[in-house]
C-alpha positions as CSV (number, residue, x, y, z in Angstrom):
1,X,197.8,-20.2,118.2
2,X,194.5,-18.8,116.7
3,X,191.7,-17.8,118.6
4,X,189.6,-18.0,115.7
5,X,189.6,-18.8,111.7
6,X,188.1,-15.9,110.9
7,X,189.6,-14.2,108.3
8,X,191.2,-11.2,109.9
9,X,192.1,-13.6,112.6
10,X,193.7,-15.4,109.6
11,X,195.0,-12.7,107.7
12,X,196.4,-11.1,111.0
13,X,198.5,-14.1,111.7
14,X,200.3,-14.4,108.8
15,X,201.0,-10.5,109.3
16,X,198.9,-9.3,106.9
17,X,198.5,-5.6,107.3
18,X,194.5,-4.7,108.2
19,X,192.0,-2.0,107.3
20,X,189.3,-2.7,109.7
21,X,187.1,-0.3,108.7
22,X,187.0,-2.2,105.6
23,X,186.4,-5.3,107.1
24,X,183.1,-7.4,106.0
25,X,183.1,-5.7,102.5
26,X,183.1,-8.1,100.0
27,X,186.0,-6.8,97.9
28,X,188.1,-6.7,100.8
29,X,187.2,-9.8,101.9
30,X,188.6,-11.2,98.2
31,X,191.6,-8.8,99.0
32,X,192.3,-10.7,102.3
33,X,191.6,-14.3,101.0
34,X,194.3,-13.9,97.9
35,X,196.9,-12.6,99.8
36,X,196.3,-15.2,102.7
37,X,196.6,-17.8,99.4
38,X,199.6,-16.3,98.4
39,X,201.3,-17.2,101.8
40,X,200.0,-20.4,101.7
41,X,201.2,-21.2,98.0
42,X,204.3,-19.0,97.3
């Protein structure tokens, strides 16, 4: 279970490898959210 829906939270559950000292910029954000979507649709 999630703590959160944020999207590292997100990202982290669906093992998505993370950068956080690129989290909160905006073309990682867009990184994060199409590879999250490719979990979800693939």
């Amino acid at each position: 279970m999630m703590k959160d829906f944020k999207l590292h939270s997100v990202a982290a559950q669906f093992g998505i490898e993370l950068d956080e000292s690129k989290l909160h910029d905006a073309m990682y954000d867009i990184y994060l959210t199409y590879e999250v979507y490719k979990r979800l649709t693939f």
